[in-house]
C-alpha positions as CSV (number, residue, x, y, z in Angstrom):
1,X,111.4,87.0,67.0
2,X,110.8,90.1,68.8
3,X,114.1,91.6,70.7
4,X,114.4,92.2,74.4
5,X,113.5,96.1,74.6
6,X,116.9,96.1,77.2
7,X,119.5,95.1,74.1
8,X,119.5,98.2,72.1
9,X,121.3,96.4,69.0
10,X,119.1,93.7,68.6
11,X,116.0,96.7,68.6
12,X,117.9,98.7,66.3
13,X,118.3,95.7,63.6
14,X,114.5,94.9,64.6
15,X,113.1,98.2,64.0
16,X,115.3,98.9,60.5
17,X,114.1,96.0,59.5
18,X,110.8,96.8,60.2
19,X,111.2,100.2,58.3
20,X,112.6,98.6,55.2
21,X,109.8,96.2,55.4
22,X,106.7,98.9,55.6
23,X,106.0,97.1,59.1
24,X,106.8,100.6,61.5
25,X,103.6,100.1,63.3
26,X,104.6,96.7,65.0
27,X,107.8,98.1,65.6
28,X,107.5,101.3,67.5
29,X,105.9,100.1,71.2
30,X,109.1,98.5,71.7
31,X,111.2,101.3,69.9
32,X,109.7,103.3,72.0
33,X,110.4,100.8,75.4
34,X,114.1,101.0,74.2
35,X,114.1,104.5,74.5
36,X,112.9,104.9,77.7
37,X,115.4,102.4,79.3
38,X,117.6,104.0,77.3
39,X,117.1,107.8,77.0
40,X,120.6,108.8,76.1
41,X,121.0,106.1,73.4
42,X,121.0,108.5,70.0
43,X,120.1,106.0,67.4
44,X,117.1,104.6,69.4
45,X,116.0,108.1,69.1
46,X,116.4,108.8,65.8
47,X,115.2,105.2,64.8
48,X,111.9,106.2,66.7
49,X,111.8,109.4,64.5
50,X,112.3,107.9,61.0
51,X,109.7,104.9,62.3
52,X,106.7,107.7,63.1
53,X,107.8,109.6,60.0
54,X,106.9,106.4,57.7
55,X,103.7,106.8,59.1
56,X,103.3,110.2,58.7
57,X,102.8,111.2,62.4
58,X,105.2,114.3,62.3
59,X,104.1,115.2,65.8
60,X,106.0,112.4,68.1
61,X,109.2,112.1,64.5
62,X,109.9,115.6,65.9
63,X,110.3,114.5,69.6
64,X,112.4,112.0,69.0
65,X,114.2,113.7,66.3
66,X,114.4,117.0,68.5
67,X,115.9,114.6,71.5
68,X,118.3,113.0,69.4
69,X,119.5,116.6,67.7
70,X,120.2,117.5,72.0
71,X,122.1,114.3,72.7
72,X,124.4,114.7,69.4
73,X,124.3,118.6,68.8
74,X,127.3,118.4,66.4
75,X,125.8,116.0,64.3
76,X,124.8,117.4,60.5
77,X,123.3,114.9,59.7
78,X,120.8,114.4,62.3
79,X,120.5,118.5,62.3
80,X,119.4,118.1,58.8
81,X,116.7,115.7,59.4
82,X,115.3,117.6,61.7
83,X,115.2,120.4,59.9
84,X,113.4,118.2,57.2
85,X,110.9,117.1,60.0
86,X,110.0,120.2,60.8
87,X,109.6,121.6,57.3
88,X,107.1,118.6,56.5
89,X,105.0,119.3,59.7
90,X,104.4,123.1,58.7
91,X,106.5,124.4,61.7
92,X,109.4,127.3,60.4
93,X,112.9,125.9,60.0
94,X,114.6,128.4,58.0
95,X,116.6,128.4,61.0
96,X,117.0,125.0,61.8
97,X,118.6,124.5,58.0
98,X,121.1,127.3,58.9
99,X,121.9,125.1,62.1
100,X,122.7,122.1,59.7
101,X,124.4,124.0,57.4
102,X,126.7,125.5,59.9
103,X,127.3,121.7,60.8
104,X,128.0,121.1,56.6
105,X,128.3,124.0,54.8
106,X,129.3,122.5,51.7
107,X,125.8,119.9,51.8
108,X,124.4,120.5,48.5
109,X,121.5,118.8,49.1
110,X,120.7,120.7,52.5
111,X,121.5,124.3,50.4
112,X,118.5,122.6,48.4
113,X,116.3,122.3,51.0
114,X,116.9,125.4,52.8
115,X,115.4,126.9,49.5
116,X,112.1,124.7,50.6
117,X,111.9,126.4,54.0
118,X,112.2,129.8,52.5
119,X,109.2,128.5,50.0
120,X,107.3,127.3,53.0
121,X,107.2,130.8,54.5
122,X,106.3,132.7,51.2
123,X,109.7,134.0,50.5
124,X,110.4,133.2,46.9
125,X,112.6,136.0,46.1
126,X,114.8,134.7,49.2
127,X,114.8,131.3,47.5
128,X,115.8,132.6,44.4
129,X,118.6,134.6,45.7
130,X,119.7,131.4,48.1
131,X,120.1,129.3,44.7
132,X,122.1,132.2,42.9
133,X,124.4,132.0,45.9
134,X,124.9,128.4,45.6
135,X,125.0,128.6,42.1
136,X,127.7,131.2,42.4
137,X,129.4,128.6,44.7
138,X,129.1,125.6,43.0
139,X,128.2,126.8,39.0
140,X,127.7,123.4,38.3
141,X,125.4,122.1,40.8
142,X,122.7,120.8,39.0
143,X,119.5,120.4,41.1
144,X,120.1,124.3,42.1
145,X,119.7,124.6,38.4
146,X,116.6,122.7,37.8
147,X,115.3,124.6,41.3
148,X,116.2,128.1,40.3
149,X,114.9,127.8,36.3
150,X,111.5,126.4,37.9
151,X,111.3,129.2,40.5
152,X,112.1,131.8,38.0
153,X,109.4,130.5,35.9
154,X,107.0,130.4,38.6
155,X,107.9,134.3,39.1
156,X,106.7,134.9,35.6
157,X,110.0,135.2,34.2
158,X,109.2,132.9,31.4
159,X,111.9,134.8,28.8
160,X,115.4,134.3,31.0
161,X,114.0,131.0,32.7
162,X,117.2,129.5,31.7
163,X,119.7,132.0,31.7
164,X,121.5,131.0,34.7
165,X,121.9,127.5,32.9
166,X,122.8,128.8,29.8
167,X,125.7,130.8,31.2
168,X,127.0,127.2,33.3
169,X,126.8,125.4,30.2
170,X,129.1,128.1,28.4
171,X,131.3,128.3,30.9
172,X,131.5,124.1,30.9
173,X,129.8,122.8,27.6
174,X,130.8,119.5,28.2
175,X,128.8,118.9,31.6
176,X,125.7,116.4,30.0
177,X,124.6,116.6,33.0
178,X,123.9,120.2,32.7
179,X,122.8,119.9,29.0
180,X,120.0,117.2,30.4
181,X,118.9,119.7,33.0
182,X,118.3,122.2,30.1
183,X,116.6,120.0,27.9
184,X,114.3,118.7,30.6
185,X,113.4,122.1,31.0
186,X,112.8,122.7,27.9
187,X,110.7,120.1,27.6
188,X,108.4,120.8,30.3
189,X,107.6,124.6,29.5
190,X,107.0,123.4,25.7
191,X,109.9,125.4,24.0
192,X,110.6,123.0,21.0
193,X,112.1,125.0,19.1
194,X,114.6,126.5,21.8
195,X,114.8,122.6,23.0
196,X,115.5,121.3,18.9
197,X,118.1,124.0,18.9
198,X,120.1,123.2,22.4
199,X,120.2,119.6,21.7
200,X,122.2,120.9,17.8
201,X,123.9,122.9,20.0
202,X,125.1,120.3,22.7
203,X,126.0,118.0,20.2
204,X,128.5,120.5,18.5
205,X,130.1,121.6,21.7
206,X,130.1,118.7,23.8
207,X,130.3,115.4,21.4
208,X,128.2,112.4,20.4
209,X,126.0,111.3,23.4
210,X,122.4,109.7,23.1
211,X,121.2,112.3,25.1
212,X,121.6,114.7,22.3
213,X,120.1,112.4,19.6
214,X,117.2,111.7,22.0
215,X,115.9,114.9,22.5
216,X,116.5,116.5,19.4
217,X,114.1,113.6,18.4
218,X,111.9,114.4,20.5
219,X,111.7,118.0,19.6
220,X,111.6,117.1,16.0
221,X,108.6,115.2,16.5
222,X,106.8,118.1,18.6
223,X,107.3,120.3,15.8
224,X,105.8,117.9,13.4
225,X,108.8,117.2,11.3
226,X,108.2,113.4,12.0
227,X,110.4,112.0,9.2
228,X,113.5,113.3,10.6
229,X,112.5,112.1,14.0
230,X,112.0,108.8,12.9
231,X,115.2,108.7,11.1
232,X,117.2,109.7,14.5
233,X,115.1,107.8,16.7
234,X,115.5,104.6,14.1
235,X,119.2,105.0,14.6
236,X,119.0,104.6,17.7
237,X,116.7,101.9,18.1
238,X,118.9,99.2,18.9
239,X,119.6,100.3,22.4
240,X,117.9,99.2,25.2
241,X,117.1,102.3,27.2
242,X,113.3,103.1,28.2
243,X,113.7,106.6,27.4
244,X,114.2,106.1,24.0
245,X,111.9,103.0,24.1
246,X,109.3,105.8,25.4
247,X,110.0,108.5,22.7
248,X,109.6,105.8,19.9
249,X,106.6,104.4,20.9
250,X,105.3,108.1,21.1
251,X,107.1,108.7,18.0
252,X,105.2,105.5,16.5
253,X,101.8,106.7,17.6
254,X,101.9,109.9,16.0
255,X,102.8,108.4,12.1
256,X,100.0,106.3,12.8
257,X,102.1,102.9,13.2
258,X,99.8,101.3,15.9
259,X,100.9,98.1,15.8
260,X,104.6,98.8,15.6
261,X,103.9,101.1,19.2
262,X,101.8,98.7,21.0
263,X,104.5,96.0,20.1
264,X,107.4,97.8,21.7
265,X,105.1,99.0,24.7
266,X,104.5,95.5,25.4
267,X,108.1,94.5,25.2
268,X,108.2,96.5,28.4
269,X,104.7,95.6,30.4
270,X,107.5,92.8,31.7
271,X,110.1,95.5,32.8
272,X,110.5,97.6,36.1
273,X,110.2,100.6,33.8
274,X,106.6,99.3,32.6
275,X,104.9,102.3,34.4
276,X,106.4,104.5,31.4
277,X,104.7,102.0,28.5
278,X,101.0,101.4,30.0
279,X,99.1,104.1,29.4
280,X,100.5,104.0,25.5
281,X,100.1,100.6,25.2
282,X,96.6,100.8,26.7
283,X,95.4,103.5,23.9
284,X,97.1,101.1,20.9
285,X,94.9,98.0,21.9
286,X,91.9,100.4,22.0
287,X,92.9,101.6,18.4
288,X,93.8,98.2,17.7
289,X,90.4,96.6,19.2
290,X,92.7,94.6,21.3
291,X,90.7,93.0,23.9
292,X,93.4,92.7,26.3
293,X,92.5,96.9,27.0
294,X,89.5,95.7,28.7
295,X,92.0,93.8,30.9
296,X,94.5,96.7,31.2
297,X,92.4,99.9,31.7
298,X,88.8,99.0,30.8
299,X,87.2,97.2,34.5
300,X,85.3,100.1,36.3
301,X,86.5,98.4,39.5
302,X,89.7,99.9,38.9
303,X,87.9,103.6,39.2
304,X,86.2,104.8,42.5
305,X,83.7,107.5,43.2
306,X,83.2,108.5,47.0
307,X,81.8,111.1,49.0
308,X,84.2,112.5,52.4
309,X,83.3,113.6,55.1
310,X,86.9,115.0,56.5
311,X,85.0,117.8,58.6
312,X,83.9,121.0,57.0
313,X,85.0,121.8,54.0
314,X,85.0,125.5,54.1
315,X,87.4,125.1,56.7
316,X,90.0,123.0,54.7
317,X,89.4,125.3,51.9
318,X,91.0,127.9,54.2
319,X,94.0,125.8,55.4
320,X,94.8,125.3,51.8
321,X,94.4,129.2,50.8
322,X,97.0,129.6,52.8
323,X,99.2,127.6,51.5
324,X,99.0,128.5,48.3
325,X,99.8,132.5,48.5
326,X,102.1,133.7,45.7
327,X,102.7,130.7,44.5
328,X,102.8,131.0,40.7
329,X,102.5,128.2,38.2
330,X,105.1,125.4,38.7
331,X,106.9,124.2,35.4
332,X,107.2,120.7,35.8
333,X,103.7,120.2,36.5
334,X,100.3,119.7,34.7
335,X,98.8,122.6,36.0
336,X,97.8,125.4,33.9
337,X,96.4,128.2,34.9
338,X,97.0,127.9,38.8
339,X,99.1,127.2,41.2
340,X,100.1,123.7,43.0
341,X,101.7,123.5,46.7
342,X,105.0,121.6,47.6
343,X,105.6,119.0,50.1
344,X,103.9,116.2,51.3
345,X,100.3,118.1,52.3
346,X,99.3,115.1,54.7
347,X,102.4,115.5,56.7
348,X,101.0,119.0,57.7
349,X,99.9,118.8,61.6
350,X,96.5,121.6,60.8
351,X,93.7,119.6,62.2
352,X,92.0,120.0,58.7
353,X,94.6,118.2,57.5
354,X,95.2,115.3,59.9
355,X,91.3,115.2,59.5
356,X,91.3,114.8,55.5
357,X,94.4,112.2,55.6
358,X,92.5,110.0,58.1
359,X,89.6,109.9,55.9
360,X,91.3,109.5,52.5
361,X,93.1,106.7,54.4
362,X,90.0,104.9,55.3
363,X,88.3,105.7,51.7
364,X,91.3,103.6,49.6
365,X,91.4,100.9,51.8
366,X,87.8,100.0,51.0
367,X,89.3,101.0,47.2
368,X,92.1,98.3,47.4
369,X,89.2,95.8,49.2
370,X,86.7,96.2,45.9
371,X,89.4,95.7,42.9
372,X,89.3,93.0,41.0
373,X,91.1,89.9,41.5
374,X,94.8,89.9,41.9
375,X,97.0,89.3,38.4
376,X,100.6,88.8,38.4
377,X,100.8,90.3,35.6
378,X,98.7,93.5,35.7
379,X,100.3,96.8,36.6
380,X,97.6,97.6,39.3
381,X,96.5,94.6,40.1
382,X,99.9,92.4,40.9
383,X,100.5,94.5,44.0
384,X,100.2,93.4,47.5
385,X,97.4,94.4,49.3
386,X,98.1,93.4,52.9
387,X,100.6,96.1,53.1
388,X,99.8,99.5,55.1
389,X,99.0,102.3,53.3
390,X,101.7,104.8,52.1
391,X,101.6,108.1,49.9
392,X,103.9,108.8,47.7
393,X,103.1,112.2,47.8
394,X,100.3,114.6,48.6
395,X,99.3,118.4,47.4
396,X,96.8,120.4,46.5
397,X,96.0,122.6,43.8
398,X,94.3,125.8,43.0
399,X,92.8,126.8,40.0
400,X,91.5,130.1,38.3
401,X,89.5,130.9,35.2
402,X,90.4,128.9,32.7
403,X,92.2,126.6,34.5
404,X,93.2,122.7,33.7
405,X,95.5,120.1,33.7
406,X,97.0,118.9,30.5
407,X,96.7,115.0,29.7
408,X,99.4,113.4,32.3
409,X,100.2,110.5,34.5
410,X,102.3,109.8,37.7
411,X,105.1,107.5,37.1
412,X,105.8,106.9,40.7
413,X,102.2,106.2,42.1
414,X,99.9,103.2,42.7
415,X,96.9,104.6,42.9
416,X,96.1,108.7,41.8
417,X,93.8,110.9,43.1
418,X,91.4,114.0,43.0
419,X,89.1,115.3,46.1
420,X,87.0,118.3,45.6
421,X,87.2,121.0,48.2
422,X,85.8,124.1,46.6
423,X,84.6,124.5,42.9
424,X,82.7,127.2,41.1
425,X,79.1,127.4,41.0
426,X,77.6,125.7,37.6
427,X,76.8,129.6,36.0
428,X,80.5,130.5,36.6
429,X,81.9,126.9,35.9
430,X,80.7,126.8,32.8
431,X,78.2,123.9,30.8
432,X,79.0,120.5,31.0
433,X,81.9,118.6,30.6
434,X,83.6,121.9,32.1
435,X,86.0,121.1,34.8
436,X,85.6,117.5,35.0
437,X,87.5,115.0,35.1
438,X,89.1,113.0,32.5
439,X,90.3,109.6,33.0
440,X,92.0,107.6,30.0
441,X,92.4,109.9,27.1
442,X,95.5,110.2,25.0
443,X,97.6,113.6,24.9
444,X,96.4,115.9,21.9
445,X,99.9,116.6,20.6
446,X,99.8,112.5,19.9
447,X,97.1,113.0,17.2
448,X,95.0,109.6,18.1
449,X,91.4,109.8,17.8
450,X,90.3,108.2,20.9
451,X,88.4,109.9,23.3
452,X,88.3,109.9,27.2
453,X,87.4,106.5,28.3
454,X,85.1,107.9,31.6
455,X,84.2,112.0,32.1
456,X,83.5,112.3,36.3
457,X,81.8,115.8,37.3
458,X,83.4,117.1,40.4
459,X,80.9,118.0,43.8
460,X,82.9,119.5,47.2
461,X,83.9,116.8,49.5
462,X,83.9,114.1,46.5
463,X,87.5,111.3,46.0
464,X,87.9,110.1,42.3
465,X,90.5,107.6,42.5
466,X,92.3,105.5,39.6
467,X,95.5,103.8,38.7
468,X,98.1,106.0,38.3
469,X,99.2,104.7,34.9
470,X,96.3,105.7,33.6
471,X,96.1,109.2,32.0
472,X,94.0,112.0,33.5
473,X,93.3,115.7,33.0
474,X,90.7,118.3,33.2
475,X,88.3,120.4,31.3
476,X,89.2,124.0,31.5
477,X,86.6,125.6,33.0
478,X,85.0,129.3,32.8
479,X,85.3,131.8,36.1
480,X,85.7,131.1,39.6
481,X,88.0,128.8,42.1
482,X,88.6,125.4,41.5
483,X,90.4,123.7,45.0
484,X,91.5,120.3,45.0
485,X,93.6,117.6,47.2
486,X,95.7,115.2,45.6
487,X,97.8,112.4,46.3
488,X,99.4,109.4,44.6
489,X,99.3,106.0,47.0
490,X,102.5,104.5,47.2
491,X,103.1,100.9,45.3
492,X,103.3,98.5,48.8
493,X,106.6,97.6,49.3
């Protein structure tokens, strides 16, 4: 029942209830109504904010969240938030995160952000020097860790990466939480040997944890010294933790032991982890002639070619130039050879943008309309699909000569993405399957001899979308500028 707009409690419970529910649309004329009656009332204000925010209209979040930041103007964390807003809109608020801090100058997570800001408006050696301060403040602190080894590798300073890490962890060598940090790392820039070595290391100075055994599996298996893998990962085996669930079934792939991977993937398709299993489980029945891949990854309803028309493209292709200025290559990414923005791109307020997420928004709801029927038991298809449409996150990327994406999926999508803004001309690009698009085919490192289950050229102003479990990269291609949008649809709530 909806809530007299004159008792602000009963709108408040109506309208959070509406936010945890994905159903801010229905919820904001009266928000809004209580507000008005109301205009000193700080949580109607900042209810109205967070409402407009879930629907990615920045514009009215920031009035609200700017008149609720003048009625409490000691509180931090309202301060912070909109700071945030602000951020995600485009606006500068370096500033506005000093303000906050001021309020908590001990907030971790708002140093954090303040590093985002200073990203936002091209000052990377600022953000560096922000997380040393932290760091210097808190040595432990473990996202300015991840942040500042990322950063530092974006800079080009791929040999000492880690150094600031390396010195915490000497310091405390018994912080796992510090040793995981490092080994993600690692991981994610491809240094097995450095990684193989840490986890030894770890292990010696810190004690037996799983952690260790995991990921000197893991690295043991990169390097191709899969008996010893198995033999750490087989000791293991008897716990029930997806991670190592995940590294054995990779683990099981590469010696060739099909059957024994697909099994334990499908021990998991059941799980709320399953997103980590599908796209494994999906190449083992297609080794396997397993009909049920059909079912998984095979119907071509699950793909979608479109052409948009989100206003001129040159235009966009400008916008996103912009943001993209002395941004190096991120670590934790798929990108090679280019460079990949931060924050959520359709929060931008640039009427290219606003134009783009319009039309993207229209394009996947006659996406969800033409899957196939629902299953209950499908990772796609058991989602609802009467819910409003929510990204989990949008960017863009730009890539150079030689450019690509390795083999990857996104763990915390729905529905992946890739729109074409700007691409070389077919001389520079390269012959055919340059630059396309690869939907479906297994890592290389895995060793399986299965090839890409659909190859989609790219043309400017064309939307590829897919399941987000399934695996996707591209073709490097020759010379020129490759400029895309992407952006991963949130599962409905």
């Amino acid at each position: 029942m909806i809530p007299d707009a004159a008792d602000p409690d009963a709108v408040l419970a109506f309208g959070r209830a509406a936010l945890t529910a994905g159903e801010e649309e229905g919820a904001i004329p009266l928000v809004t109504e209580a507000a008005r009656r109301q205009p000193d009332h700080v949580q109607l204000h900042l209810l109205l904010a967070r409402l407009h925010r879930a629907l990615d209209a920045l514009a009215p979040a920031i009035a609200a969240c700017d008149r609720a930041a003048m009625l409490a103007p000691g509180d931090a964390g309202i301060a912070q938030l909109r700071a945030a807003f602000h951020l995600e809109a485009g606006r500068p608020a370096t500033a506005l995160f000093d303000t906050a801090l001021s309020l908590a100058p001990g907030d971790q997570p708002l140093r954090f952000a303040r590093v985002s800001a200073l990203l936002a408006g091209q000052r990377s050696a600022a953000a560096i020097a922000a997380l040393e301060a932290g760091l210097d403040e808190y040595p432990n602190w473990v996202e300015g860790h991840r942040r500042l080894a990322n950063l530092r590798w974006q800079a080009g300073q791929t040999e000492n990466f880690t150094a600031r890490l390396e010195q915490a962890l000497a310091a405390a060598p018994r912080q796992l939480a510090l040793w995981g940090v490092l080994f993600m790392t690692l991981g994610a820039a491809d240094r097995n040997e450095a990684l193989l070595e840490a986890a030894r290391r770890g292990r010696a100075l810190a004690g037996g944890h799983l952690m260790f055994d995991v990921n000197e599996a893991a690295a043991l298996d990169a390097l191709g010294e899969t008996e010893a893998a198995g033999a750490l990962l087989d000791a293991i085996a008897g716990f029930s933790d997806p991670m190592i669930a995940h590294f054995r079934v990779r683990h099981l792939l590469r010696r060739g032991r099909i059957e024994a991977a697909a099994a334990l993937a499908e021990s998991w398709l059941a799980k709320p982890e399953r997103e980590m299993f599908v796209a494994y489980l999906g190449a083992a029945w297609r080794l396997l002639g397993d009909p049920r891949a059909a079912w998984l990854e095979g119907d071509p309803r699950l793909v979608s070619i479109c052409e948009l028309d989100p206003g001129p493209l040159d235009a966009l292709a400008d916008v996103l130039r912009e943001l993209h200025r002395q941004r190096g290559q991120p670590l934790d990414q798929s990108v090679r050879g280019g460079s990949q923005t931060e924050g959520a791109l359709f929060a931008l307020e640039a009427p290219e943008i606003v134009r783009l997420r319009a039309a993207v928004v229209e394009a996947v709801a006659r996406h969800i309309a033409r899957l196939p029927p629902p299953d209950p038991a499908h990772p796609t298809l058991s989602a609802a699909r009467d819910r409003p449409i929510r990204f989990a996150g949008s960017w863009s990327v730009r890539l150079t000569g030689a450019g690509h994406h390795v083999v990857h999926r996104h763990q915390q999508g729905w529905l992946s993405s890739a729109f074409y803004v700007a691409l070389p001309d077919g001389a520079a690009r390269g012959p055919a399957p340059a630059g396309w698009l690869t939907l479906g085919e297994p890592p290389p490192e895995l060793g399986l001899d299965l090839p890409a289950m659909r190859l989609i050229e790219p043309a400017p102003g064309r939307l590829v979308l897919f399941p987000s479990t399934l695996w996707h990269s591209t073709r490097p291609f020759g010379a020129g500028e490759r400029l895309t949008v992407a952006f991963d649809v949130a599962p409905p709530r």
